[in-house]
N, CA and C of each residue as an Amber inpcrd file, in Angstrom:
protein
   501
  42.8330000 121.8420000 104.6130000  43.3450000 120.6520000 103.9510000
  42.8950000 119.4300000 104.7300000  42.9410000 118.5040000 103.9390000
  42.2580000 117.4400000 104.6750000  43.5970000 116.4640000 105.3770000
  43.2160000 115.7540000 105.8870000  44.4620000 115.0230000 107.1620000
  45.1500000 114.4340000 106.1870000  45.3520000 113.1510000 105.0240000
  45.4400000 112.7260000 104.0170000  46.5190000 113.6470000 103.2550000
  46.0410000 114.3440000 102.7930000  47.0860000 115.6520000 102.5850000
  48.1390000 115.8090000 102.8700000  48.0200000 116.2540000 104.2110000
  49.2290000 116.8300000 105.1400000  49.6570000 115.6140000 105.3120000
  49.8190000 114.3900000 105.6670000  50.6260000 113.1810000 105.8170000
  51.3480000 112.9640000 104.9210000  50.8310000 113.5500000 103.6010000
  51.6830000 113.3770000 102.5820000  52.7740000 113.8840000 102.1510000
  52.2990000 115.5970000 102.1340000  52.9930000 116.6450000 102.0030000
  54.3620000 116.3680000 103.3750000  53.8140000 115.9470000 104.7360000
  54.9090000 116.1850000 105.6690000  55.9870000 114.9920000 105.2700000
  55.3170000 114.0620000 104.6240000  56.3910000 112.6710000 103.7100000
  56.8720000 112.7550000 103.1010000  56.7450000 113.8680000 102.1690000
  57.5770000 114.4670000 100.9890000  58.5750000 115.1910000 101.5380000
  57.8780000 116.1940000 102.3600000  59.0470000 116.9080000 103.3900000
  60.3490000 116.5180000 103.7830000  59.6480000 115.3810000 104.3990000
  60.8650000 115.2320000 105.4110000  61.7950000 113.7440000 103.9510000
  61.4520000 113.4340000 103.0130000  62.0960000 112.5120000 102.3070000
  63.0660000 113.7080000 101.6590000  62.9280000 114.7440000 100.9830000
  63.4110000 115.7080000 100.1100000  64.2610000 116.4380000 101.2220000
  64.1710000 116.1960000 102.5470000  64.7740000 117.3800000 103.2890000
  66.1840000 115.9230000 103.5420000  65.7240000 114.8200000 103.4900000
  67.0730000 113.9330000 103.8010000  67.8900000 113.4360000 102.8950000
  67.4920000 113.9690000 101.4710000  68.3280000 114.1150000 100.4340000
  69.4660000 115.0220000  99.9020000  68.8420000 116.6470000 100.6290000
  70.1820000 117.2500000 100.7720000  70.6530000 117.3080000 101.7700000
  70.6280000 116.6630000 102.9760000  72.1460000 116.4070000 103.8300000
  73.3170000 116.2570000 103.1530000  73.7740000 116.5760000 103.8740000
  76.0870000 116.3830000 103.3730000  76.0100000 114.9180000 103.3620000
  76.7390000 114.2800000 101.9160000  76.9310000 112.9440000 102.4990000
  78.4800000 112.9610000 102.9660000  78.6040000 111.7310000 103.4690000
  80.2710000 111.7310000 104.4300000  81.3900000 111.5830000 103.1820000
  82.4010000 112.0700000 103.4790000  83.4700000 111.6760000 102.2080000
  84.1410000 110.3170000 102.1070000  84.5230000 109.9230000 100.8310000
  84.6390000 108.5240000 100.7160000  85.5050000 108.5980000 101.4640000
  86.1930000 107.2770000 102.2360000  87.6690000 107.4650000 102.8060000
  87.8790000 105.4670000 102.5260000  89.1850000 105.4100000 101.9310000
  89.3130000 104.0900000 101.4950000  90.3400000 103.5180000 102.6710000
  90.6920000 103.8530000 103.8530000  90.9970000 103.4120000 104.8370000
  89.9210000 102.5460000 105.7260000  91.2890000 101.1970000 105.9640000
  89.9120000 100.0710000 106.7350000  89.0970000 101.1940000 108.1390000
  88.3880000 100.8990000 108.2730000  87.5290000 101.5540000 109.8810000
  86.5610000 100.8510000 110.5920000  86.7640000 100.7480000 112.2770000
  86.1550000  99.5840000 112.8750000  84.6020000 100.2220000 112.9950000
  83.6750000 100.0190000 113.6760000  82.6670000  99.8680000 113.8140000
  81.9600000 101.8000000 114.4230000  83.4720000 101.9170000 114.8220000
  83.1580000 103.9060000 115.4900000  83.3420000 104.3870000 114.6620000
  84.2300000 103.9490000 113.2780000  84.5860000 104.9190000 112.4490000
  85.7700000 105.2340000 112.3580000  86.6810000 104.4340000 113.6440000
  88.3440000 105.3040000 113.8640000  89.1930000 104.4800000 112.8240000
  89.8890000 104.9040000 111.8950000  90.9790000 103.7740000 111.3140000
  91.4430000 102.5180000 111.8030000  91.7990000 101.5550000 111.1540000
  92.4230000 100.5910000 111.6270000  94.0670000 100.9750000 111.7200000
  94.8890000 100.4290000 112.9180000  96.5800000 100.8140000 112.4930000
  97.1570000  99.9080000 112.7850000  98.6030000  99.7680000 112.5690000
  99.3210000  99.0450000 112.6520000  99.9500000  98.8230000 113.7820000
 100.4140000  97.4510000 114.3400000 100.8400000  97.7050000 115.4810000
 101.4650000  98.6450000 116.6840000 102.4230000  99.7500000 115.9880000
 102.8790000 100.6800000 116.6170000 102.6610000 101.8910000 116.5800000
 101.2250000 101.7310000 115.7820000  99.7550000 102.7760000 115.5700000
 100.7650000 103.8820000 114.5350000 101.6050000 104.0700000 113.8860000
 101.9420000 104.7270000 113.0940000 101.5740000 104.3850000 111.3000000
 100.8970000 103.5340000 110.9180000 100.2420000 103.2190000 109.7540000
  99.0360000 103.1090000 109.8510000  98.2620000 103.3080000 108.6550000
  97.0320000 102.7240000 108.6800000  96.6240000 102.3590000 107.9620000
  95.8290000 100.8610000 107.7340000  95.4900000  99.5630000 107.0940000
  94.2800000 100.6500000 105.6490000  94.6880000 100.0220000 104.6540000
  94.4510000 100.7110000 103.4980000  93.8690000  99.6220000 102.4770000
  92.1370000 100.2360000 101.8470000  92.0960000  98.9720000 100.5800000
  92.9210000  99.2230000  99.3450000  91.9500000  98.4820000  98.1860000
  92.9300000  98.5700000  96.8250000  92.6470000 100.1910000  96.5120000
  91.4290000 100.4020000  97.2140000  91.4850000 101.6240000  95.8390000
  91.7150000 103.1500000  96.8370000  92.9600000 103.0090000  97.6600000
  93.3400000 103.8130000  98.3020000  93.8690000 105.0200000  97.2220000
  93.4110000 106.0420000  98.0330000  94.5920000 107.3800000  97.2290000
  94.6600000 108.4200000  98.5970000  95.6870000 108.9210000  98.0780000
  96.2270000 110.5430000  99.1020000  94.9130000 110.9550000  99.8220000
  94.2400000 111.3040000  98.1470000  92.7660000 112.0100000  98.4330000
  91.6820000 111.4860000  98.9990000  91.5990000 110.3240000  99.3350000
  90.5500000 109.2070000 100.0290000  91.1850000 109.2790000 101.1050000
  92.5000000 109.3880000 101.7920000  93.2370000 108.5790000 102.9480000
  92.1090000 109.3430000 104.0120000  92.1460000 108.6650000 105.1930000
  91.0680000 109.5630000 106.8450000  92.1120000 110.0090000 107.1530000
  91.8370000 111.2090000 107.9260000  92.6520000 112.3170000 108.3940000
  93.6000000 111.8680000 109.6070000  94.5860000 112.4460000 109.6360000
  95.6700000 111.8240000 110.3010000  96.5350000 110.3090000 110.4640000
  96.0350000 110.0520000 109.3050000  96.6680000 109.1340000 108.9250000
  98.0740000 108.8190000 107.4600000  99.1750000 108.0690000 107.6690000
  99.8190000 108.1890000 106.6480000  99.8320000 108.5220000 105.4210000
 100.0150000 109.6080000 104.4450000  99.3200000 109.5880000 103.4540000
  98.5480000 110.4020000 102.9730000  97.9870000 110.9980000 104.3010000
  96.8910000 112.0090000 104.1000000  97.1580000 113.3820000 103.5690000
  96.6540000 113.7540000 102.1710000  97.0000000 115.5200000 102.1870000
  95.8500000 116.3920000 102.9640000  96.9780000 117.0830000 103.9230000
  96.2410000 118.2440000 104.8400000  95.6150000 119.1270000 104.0070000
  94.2420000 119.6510000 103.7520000  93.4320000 120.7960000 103.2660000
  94.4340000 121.7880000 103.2800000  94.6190000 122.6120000 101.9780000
  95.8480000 123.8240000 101.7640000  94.8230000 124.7070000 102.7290000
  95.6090000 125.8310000 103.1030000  94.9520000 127.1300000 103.4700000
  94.2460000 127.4100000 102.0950000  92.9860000 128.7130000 102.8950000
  92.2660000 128.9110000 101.6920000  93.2370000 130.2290000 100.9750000
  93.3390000 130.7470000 100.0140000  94.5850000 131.7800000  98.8410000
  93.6360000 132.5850000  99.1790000  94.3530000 133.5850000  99.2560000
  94.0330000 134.9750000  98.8930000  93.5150000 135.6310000  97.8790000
  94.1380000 135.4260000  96.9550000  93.5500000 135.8650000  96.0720000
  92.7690000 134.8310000  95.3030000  91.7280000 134.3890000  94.2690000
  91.5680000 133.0040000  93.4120000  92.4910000 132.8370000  92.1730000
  92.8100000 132.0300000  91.8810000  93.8660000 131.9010000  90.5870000
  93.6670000 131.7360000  89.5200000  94.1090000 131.8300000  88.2610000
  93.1360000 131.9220000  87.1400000  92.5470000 129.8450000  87.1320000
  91.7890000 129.5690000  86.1960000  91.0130000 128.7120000  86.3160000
  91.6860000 127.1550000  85.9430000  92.1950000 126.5670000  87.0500000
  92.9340000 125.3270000  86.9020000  92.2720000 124.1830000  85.7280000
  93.4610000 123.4630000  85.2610000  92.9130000 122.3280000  84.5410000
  92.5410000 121.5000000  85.1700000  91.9830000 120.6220000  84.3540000
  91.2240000 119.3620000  84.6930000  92.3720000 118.4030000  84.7390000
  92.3720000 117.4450000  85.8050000  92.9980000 116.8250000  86.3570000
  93.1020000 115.3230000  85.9280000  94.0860000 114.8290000  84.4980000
  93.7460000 113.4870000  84.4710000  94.4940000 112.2440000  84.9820000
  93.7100000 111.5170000  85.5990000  94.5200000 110.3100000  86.4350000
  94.9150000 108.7950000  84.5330000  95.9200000 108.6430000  84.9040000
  96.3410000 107.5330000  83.6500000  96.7730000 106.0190000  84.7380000
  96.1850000 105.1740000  84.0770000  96.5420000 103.8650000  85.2080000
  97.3470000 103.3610000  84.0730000  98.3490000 102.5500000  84.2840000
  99.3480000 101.7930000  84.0970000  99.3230000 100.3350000  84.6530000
  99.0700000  99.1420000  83.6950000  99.3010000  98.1810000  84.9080000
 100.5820000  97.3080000  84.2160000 101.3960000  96.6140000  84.6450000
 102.5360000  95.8030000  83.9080000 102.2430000  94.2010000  84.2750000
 102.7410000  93.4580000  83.8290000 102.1990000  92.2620000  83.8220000
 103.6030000  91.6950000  85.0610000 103.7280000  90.8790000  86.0290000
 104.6040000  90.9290000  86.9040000 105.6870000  89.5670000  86.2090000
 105.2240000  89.0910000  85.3490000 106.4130000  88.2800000  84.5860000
 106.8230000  88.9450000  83.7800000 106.7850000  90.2510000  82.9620000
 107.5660000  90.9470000  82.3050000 108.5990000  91.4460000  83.2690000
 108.1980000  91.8640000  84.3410000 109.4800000  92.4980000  85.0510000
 110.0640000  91.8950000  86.3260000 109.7260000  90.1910000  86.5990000
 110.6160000  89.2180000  87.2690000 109.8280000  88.1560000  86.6860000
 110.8500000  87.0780000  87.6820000 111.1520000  85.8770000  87.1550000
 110.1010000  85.4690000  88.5440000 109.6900000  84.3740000  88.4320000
 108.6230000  83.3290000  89.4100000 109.0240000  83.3830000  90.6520000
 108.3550000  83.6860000  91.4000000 109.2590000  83.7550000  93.0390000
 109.8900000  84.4600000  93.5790000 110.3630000  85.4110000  92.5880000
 111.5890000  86.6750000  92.5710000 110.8050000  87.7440000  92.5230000
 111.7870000  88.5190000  93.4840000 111.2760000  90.1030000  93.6710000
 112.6900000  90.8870000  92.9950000 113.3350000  90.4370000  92.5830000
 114.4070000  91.4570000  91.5410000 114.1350000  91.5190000  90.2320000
 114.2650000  92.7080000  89.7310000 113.6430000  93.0440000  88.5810000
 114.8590000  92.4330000  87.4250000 114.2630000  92.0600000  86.6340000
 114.8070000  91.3440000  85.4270000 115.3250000  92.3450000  84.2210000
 115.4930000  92.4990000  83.3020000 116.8850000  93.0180000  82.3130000
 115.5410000  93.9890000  81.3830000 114.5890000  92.9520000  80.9760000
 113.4910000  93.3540000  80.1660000 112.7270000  94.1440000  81.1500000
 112.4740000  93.6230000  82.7210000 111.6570000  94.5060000  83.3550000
 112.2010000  95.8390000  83.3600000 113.3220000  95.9670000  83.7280000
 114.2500000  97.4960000  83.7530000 113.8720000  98.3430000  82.8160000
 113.7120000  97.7760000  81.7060000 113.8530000  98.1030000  80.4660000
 112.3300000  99.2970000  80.2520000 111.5290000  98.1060000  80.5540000
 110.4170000  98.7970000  80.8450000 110.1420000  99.8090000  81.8410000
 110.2100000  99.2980000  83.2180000 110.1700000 100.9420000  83.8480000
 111.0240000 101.9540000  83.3420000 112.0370000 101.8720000  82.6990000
 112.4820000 102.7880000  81.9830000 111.7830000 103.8580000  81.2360000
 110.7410000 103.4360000  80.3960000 110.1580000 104.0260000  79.6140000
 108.8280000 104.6710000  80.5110000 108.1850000 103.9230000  81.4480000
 107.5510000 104.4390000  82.2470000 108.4650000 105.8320000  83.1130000
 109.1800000 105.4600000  83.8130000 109.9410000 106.7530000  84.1050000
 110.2070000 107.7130000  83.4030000 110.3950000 107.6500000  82.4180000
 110.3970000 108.6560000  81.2920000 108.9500000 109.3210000  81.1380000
 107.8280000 108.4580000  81.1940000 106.8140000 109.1620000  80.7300000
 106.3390000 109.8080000  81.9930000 106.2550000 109.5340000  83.0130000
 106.3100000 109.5990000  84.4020000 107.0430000 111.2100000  84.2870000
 108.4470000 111.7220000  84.2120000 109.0620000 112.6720000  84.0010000
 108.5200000 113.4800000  83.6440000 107.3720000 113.4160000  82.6030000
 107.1410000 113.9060000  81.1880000 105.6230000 114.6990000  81.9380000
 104.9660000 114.2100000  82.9640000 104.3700000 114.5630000  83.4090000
 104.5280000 115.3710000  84.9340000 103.0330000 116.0040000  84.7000000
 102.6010000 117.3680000  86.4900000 102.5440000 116.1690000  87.0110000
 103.2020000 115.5870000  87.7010000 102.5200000 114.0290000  88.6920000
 102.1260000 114.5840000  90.4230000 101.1020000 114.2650000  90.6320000
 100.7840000 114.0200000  92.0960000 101.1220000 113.0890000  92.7590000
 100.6330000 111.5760000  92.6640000 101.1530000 110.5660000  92.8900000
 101.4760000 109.6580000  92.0370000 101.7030000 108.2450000  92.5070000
 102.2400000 107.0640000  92.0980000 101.8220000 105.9930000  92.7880000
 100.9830000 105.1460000  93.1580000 100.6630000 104.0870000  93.2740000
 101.0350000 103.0570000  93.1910000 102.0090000 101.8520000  93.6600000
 101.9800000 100.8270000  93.3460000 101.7980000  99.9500000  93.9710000
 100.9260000  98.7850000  93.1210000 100.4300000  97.5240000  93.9350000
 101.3760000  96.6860000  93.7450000 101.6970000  95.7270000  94.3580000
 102.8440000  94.2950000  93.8940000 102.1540000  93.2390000  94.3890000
 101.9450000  92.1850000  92.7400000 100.6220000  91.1810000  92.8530000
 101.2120000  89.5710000  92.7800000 100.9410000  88.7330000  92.7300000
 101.4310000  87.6220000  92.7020000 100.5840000  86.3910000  92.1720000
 100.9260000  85.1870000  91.9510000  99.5100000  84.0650000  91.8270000
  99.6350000  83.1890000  92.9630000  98.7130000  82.6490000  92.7620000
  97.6770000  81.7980000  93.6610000  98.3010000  80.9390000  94.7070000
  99.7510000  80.5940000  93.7390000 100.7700000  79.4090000  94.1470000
 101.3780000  79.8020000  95.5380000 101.4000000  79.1310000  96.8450000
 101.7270000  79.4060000  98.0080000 100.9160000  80.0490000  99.0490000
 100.9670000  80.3540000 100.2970000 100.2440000  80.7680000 101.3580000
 100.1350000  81.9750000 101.0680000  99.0140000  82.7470000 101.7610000
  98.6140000  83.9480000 101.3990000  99.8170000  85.2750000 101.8620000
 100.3580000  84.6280000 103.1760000 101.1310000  85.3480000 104.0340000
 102.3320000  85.8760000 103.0320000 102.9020000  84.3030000 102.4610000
 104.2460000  84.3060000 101.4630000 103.4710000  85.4380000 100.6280000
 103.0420000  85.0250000 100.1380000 102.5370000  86.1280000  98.5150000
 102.2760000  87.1000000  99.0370000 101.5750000  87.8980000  99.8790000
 101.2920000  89.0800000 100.4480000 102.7970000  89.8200000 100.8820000
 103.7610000  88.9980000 101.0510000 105.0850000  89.3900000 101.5960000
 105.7200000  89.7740000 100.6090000 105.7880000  88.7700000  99.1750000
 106.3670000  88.7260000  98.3940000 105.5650000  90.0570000  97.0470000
 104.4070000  89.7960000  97.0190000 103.8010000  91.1750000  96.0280000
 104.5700000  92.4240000  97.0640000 104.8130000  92.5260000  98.2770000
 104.8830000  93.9680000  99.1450000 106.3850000  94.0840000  98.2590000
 107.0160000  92.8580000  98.4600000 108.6310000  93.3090000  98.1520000
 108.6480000  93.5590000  96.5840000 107.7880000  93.1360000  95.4600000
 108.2510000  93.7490000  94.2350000 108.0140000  94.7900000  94.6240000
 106.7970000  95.2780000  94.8600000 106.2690000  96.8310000  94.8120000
 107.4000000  97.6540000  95.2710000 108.0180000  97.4000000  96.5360000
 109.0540000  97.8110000  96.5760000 110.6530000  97.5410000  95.8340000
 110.4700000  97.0920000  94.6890000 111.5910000  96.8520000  93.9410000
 111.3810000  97.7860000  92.9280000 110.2340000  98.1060000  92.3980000
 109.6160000  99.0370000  91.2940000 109.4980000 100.3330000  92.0210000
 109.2520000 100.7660000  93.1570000 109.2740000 102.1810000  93.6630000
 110.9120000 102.6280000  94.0910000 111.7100000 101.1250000  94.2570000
 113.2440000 101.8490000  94.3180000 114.0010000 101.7900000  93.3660000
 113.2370000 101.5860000  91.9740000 113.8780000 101.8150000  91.2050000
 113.4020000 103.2860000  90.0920000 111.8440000 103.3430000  90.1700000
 111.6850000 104.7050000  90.0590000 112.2780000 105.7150000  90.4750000
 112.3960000 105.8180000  92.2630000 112.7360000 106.7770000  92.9000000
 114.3050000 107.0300000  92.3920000 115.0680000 105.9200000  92.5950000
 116.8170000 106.0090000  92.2400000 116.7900000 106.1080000  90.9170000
 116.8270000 105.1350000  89.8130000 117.5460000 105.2560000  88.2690000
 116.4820000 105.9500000  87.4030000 114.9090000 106.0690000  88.3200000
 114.2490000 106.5300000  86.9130000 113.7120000 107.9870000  87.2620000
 114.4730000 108.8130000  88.7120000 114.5180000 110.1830000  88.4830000
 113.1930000 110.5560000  89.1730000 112.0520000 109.6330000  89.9410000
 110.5020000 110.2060000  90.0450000 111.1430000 110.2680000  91.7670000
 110.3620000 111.5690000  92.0950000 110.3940000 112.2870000  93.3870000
 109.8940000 110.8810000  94.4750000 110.7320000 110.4610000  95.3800000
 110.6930000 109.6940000  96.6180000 109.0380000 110.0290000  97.2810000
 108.9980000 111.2890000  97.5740000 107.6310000 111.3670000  98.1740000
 106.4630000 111.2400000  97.9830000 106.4530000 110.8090000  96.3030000
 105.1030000 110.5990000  95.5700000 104.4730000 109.4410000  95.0940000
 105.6340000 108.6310000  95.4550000 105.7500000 107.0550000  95.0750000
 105.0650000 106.6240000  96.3910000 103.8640000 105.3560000  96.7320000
 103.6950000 104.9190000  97.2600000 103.2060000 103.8450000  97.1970000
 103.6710000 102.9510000  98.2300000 103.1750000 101.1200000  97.9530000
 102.3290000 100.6200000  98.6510000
């Protein structure tokens, strides 16, 4: 073969051989520059984007589901798994400034809890959002506390398991 050739062939090689490497798994946890999570001051949390889930979280961190053991036997052939997003508009279920849920908001997670019930649920997600109006700190404080007004009211009046709810 002529030199030409083989430069080529070994270019193809080695391009096709770095295509099936493992790629790394997504993980939607912030991570500094080594790769280690970001945490929270008393290193028991860890700093999370929007499109966090269980199944994205980095290992050993809040959140994270541990890999089951592998079964013994295989089981007959599981369903397909569908995720449903829900979003509510945050003036249906308070008032401007307020993190207590309003008469109509109730009303509504109501029916979400119900359908919520109605389902195999894994998790629960919730974001708590706010507008523009005020410092980022306030609103970041204030979306944390609906979210937590809507996950304690799932968990208590609307019957959904405490451990699956997360904000």
């Amino acid at each position: 073969m002529n030199k030409t050739l083989k430069l080529m062939l070994a270019a193809l090689i080695t391009i096709s051989a770095g295509s099936v490497m493992a790629q790394p798994k997504n993980v939607d946890n912030w991570v500094n520059s080594a790769g280690t999570p970001w945490r929270n001051g008393d290193g028991t949390l860890c700093w999370r984007d929007a499109a966090w889930t269980p199944a994205t979280a980095a290992a050993n961190c809040d959140g994270w589901l541990a890999p089951k053991p592998a079964a013994a036997a295989p089981a007959a052939a599981a369903s397909k798994v569908a995720q449903k997003k829900i979003t509510l508009q945050a003036d249906t279920l308070f008032d401007f400034d307020k993190s207590t849920l309003k008469s109509e908001g109730i009303a509504t997670l109501n029916k979400v809890a119900q359908d919520i019930t109605k389902m195999k649920l894994e998790v629960v997600i919730i974001v708590g959002y706010t507008d523009g109006v005020g410092t980022d700190a306030y609103n970041i404080a204030l979306g944390q506390r609906r979210a937590n007004a809507v996950k304690s009211f799932l968990t208590n009046a609307g019957g959904v398991e405490a451990t699956r709810v997360y904000t």
